[in-house]
C-alpha positions in Angstrom: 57.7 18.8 -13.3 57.8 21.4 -10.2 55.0 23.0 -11.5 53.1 20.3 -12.3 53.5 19.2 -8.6 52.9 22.7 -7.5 49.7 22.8 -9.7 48.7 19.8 -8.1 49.5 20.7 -4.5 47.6 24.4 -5.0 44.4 22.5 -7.0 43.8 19.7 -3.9 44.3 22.7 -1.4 41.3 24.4 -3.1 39.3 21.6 -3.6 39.5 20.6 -0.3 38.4 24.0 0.9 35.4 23.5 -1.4 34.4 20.1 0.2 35.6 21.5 3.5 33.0 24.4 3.2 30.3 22.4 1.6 30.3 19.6 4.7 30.2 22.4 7.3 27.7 25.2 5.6 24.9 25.1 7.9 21.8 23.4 6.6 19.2 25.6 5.7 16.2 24.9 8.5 13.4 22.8 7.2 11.0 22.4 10.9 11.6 24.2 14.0 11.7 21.8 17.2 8.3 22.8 17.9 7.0 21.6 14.5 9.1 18.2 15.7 7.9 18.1 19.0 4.1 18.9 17.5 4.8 15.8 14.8 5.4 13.4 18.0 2.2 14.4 19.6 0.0 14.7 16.4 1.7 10.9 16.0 0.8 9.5 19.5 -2.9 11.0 19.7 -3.2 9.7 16.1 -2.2 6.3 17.0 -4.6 6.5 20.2 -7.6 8.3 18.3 -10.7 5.8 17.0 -12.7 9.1 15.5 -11.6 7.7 11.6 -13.0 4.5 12.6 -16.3 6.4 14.1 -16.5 8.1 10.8 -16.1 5.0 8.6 -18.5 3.2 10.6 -21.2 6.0 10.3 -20.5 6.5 6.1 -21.2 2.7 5.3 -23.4 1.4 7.9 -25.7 4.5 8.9 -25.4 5.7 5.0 -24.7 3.1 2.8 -23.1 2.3 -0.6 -23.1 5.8 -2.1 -22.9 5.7 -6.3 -22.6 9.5 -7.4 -26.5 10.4 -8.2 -27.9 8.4 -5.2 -29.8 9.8 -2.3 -26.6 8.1 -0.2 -24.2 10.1 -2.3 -26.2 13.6 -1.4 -26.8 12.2 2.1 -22.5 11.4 2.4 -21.9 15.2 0.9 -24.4 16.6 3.6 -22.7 14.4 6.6 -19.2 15.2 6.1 -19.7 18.7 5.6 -21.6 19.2 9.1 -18.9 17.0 11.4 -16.4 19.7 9.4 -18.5 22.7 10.6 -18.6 20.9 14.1 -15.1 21.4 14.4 -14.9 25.1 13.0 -13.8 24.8 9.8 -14.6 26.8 7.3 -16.7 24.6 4.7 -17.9 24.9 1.4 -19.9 22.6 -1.3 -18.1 22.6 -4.9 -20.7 22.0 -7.8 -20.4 19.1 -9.7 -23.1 17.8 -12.7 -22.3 14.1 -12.1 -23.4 11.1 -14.3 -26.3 8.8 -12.8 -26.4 5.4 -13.5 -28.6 2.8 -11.8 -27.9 -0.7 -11.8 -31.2 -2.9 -12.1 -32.0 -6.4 -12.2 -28.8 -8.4 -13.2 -28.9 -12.3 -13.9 -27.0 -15.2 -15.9 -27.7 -18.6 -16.4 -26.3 -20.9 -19.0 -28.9 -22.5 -21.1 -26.8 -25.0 -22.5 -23.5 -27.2 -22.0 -22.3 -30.7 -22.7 -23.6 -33.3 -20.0 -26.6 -30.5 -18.8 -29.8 -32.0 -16.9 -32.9 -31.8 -19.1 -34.9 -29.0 -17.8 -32.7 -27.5 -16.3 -30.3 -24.5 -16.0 -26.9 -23.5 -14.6 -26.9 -20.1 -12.2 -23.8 -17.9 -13.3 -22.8 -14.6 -10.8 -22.6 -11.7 -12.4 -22.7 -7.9 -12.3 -23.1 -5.3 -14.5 -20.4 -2.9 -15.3 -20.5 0.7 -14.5 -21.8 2.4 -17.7 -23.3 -0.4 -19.5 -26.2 -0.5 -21.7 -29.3 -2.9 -21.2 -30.2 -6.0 -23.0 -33.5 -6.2 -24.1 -36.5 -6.5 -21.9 -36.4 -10.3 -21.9 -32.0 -10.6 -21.7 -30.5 -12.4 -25.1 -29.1 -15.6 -25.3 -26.1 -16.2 -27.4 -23.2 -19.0 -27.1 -20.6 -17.8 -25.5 -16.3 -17.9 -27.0 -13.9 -18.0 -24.4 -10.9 -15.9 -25.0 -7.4 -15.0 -23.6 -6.8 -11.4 -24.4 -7.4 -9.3 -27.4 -5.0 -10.9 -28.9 -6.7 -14.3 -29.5 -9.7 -12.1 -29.9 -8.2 -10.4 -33.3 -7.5 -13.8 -34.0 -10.8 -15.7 -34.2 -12.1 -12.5 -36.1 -15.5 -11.9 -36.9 -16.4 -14.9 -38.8 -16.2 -16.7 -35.0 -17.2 -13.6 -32.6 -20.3 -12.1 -34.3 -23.5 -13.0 -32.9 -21.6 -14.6 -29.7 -20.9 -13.3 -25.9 -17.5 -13.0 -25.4 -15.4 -13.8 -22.3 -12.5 -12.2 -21.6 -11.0 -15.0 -19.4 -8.1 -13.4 -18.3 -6.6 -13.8 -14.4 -6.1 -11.9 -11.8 -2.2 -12.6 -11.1 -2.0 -12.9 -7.3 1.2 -13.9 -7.0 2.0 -10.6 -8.1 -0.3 -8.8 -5.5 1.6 -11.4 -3.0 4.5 -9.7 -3.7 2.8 -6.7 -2.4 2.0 -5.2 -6.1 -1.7 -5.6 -6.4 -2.1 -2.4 -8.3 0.1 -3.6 -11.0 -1.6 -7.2 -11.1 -5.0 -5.2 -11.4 -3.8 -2.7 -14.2 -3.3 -6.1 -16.1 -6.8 -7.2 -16.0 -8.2 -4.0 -15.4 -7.9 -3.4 -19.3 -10.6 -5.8 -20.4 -13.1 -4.7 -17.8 -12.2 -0.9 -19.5 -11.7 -1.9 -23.1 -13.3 -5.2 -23.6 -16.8 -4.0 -25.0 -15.6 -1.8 -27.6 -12.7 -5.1 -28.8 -15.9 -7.5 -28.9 -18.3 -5.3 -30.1 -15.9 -4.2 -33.4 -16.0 -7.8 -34.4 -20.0 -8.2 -33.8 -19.9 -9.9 -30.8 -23.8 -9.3 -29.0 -22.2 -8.6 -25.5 -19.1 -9.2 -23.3 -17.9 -10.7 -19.6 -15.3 -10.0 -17.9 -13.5 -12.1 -15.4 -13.4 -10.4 -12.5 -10.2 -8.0 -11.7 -9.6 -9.0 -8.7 -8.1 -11.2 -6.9 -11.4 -12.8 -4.8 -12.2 -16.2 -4.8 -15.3 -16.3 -2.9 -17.9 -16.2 -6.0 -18.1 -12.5 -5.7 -18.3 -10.3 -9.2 -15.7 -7.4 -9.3 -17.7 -3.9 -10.5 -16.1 -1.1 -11.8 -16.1 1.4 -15.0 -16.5 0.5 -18.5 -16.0 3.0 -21.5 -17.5 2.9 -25.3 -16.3 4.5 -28.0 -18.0 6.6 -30.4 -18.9 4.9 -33.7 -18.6 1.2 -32.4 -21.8 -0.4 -31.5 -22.8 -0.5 -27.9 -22.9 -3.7 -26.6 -24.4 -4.8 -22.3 -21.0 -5.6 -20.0 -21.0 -7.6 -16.9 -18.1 -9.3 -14.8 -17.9 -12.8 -13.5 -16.4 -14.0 -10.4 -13.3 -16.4 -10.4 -15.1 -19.4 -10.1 -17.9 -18.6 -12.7 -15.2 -17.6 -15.1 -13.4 -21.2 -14.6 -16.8 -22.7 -14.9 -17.7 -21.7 -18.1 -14.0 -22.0 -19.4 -14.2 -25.6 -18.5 -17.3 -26.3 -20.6 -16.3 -24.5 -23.4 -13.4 -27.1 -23.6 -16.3 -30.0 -24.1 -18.7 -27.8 -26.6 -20.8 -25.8 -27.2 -22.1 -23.3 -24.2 -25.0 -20.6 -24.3 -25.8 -18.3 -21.9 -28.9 -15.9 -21.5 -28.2 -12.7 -19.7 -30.3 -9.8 -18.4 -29.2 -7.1 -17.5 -31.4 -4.0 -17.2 -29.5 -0.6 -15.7 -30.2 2.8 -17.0 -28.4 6.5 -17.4 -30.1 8.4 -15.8 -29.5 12.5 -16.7 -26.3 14.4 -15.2 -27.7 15.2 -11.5 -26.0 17.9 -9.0 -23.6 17.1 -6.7 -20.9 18.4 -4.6 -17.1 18.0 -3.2 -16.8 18.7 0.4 -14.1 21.6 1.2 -13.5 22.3 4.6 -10.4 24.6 5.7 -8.5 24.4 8.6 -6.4 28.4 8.2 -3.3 28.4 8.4 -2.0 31.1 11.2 1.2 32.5 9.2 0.4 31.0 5.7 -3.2 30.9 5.2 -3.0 31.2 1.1 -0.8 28.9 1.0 -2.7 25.1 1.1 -2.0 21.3 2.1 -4.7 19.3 0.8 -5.5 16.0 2.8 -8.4 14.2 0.9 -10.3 10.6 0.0 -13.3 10.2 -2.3 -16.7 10.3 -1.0 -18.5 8.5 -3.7 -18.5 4.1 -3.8 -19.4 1.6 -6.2 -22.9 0.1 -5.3 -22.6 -3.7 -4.6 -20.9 -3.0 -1.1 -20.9 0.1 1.3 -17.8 1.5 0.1 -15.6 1.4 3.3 -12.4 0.3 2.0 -13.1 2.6 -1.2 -13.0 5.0 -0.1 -14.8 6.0 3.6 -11.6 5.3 5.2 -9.6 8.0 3.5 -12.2 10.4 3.7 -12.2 9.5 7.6 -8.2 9.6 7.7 -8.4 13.3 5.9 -11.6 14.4 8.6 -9.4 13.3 11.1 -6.6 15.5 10.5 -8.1 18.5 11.8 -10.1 17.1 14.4 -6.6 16.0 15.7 -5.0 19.3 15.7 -7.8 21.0 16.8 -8.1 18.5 20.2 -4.3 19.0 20.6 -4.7 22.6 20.1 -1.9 23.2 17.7 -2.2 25.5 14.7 -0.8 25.1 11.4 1.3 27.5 9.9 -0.4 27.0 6.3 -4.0 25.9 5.7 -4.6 22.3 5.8 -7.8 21.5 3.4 -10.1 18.8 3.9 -11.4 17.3 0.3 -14.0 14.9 0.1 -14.3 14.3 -3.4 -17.2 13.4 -5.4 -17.5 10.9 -8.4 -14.2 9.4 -8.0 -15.6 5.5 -9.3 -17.9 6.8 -12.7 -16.6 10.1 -14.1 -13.8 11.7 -12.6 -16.3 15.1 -12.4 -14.9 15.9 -9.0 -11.4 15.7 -9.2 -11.4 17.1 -12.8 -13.3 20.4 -11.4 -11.3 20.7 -8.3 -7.9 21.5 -10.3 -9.7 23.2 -12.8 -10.9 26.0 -10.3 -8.0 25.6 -7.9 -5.2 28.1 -7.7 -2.3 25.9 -8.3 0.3 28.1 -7.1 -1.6 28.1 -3.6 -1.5 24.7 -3.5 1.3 23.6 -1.3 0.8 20.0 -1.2 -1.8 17.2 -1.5 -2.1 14.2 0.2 -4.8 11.0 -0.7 -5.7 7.9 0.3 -7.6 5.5 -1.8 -6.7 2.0 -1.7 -8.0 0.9 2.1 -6.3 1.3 5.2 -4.1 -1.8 5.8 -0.8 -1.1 7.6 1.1 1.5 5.9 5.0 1.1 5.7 5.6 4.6 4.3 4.1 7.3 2.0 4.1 7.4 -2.3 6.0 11.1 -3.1 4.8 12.1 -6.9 7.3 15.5 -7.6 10.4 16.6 -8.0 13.2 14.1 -6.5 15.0 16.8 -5.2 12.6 17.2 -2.8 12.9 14.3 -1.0 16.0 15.3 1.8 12.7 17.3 3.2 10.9 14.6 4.1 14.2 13.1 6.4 12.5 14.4 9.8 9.1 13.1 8.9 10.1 9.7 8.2 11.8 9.5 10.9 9.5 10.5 13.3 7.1 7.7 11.0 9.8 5.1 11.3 8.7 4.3 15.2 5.3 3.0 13.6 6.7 1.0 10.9 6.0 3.7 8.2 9.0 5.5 7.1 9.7 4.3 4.1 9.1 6.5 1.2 8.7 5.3 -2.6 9.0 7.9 -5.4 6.1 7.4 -8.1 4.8 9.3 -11.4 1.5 9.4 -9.3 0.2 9.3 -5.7 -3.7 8.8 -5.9 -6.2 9.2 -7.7 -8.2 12.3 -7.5 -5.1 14.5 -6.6 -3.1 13.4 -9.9 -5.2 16.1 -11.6 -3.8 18.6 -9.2 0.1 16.0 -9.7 0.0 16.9 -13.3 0.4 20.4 -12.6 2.8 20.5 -10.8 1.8 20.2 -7.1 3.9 17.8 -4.9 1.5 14.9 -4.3 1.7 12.1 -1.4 -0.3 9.1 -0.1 0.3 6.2 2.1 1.7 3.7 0.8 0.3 0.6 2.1 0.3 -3.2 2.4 -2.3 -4.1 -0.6 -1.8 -7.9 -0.5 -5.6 -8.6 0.4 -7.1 -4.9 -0.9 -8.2 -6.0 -4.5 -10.4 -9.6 -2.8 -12.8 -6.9 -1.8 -12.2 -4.1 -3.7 -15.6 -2.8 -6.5 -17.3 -6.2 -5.0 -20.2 -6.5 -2.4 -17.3 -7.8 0.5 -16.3 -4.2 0.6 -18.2 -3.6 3.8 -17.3 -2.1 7.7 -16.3 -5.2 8.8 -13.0 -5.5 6.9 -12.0 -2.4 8.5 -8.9 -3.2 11.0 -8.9 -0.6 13.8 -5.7 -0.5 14.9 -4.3 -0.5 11.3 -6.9 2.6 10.0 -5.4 4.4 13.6 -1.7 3.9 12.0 -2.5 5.2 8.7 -4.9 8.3 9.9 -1.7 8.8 12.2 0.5 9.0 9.2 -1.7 11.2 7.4 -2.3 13.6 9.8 1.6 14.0 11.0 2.7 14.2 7.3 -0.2 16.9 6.3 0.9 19.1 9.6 5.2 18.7 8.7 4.1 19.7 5.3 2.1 22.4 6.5 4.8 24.3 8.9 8.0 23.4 6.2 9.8 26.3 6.6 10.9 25.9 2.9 9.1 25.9 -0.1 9.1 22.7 -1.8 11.4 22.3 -5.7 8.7 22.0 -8.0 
């Protein structure tokens, strides 16, 4: 029993050595009290600077909507990479072959429905989907089948869908994006306007709509990509708005409704393009690089300012920052202004393809506005998130300190995430983002100064503590 209790006595004396020595081993320096002190500047000038909202202005009202392939895209490419030189950065113009696709003439009108004027006709909003095929010359009219989901749509089988338009009627769930998780309420309906050609189309349907996936309810069609799939007929897409969809839905319960559609957009061949680089060198770690980056190409119905000119402007305005405040990074902090985001993926897929992973420190994006951020998304290793302590912090006086771990942080830079490369964004407020997201609302106007100031601010002091870490980052 005495040794037992002397056992005991000896074992607690060494374990407590073992805590004692773990609580008091000095922590291994992450930022010196200049990189804090610089963080606190970069913050305040951030929060005081309106060159983003300069830049966002000049992207979508002096250039325009800018669909990869359009004289706006080229124009965009040419822009950004001269106010880069401007501030002595050391730019140059990745190649891209990018797909071109023009819209056309787009119109919808039902041609029949229970209780319809003679001689008449019922307008129906629509746009065509990125990608689609034509109809024919003079549209086609078909009845249309409202349906729930692919479910249903299996279902009624081809015996009831061939020959017909079918309408995926399937709703945005804003209650969701209320609860500030838009992006999971749009990856719900986001599948039809992605998959729901191909479903229709393998059960003979003559074309598809899809209710718009978003959460808008100001008559406005929600754009955005489509796919086909190879030995499955290609059949002409377009979305309709919230209250067309509920329109048509209604009649459909009281009989019979046909539609005639035209749609006439063409794919055009692959033109050139470009991503925007633009280096900032680092002074003790130029190899080694912190990518801060938005994409520079929009869908065409708007002018593309919530996607994505402001996170192109918040990555310009990074450097522009640190080169008014004269402070130097200690690694090189690259601008990316990638092309071909919204209808291919060319530019992201190209830029981690040629990239030297290893070099790459970091990479920061923002794509989904620039409402007021309450933190940044970290995509990597959870070990590495004690790092990011002093940063959130110094983020915490602007509401924006919290930090939410995710499989991916944007975009463009998960090609360079699933590689390995620890990946950030802001993580914003995205209540209102998808009622003007892919639609023609997405103009300059919805752009809140103060709120683009706070999330260029975060961008710019995250991208600079990232920059002069004086440890590597687990990856």
């Amino acid at each position: 029993m005495k040794n037992k209790f002397l056992f005991t006595a000896i074992l607690t004396a060494l374990l407590s050595v073992q805590i004692f020595s773990q609580q008091t081993a000095p922590t291994p320096l992450l930022y010196s009290e200049k990189t804090l002190e610089n963080m606190e500047k970069i913050q305040r000038a951030g929060l005081a600077s309106n060159y983003a909202y300069d830049k966002t202005a000049y992207m979508t009202n002096n250039i325009g909507a800018r669909l990869s392939g359009s004289p706006q895209a080229e124009r965009a490419v040419e822009y950004v990479a001269d106010e880069m030189r401007k501030l002595g950065l050391d730019v140059q113009l990745q190649k891209l072959s990018v797909p071109h696709w023009v819209r056309g003439e787009e119109k919808g009108e039902l041609v029949e429905f229970e209780g319809m004027a003679k001689n008449s006709t019922q307008r129906i909003v629509l746009t065509t989907l990125g990608g689609s095929v034509a109809t024919d010359e003079n549209g086609l009219t078909a009845e249309i089948i409202v349906v729930s989901g692919f479910d249903e749509l299996n279902k009624l089988g081809r015996e009831k869908i061939e020959g017909k338009i079918v309408l995926f009627n399937v709703k945005f769930d804003q209650t969701l994006a209320e609860l500030n998780q838009a992006g999971a309420a749009y990856g719900q309906v986001g599948q039809y306007r992605g998959g729901g050609a191909v479903a229709a189309a393998k059960l003979g349907a003559v074309a598809v709509l899809v209710r718009s996936a978003g959460g808008s309810q100001n008559r406005l069609a929600h754009t955005g990509m489509m796919r086909y799939a190879d030995g499955v007929k290609q059949i002409p897409a377009a979305a309709v708005p919230y209250e067309d969809a509920e329109l048509i839905a209604h009649l459909a319960k009281n009989g019979k409704v046909k539609m005639k559609m035209l749609l006439t957009p063409k794919k055009l061949p692959d033109i050139v393009s470009y991503n925007v680089i633009a280096d900032l060198k680092g002074s003790e770690k130029p190899d080694e690089i912190v990518v801060v980056s938005g994409h520079l190409d929009s869908w065409d119905l708007g002018t593309g300012a919530l996607d994505d000119a402001v996170g192109v402007a918040m990555a310009m305005q990074v450097p522009y920052l640190l080169k008014e405040l004269k402070i130097k990074p200690k690694r090189t902090i690259r601008v990316v202004a990638f092309m071909n985001e919204e209808n291919g993926f060319v530019g992201a897929t190209q830029y981690a393809k040629e990239a030297n992973i290893e070099k790459h420190f970091a990479a920061i994006e923002a794509d989904l506005g620039a409402s007021h951020p309450i933190g940044f998304i970290f995509a990597g290793k959870r070990e590495a998130l004690p790092f990011f302590a002093p940063i959130s912090k110094i983020l915490n006086s602007q509401g924006a300190g919290q930090i939410d771990v995710k499989p991916s942080a944007s975009s463009d830079i998960s090609t360079l995430t699933e590689k390995g490369v620890p990946s950030f964004g802001p993580w914003f407020d995205t209540r209102t983002y998808f009622n003007y997201h892919h639609t023609a609302a997405d103009t300059f106007d919805k752009v809140v100064p103060k709120e683009l100031a706070e999330n260029a601010s975060l961008m710019a002091v995250l991208a600079y503590g990232l920059a002069n870490l004086e440890q590597p980052l687990p990856r």
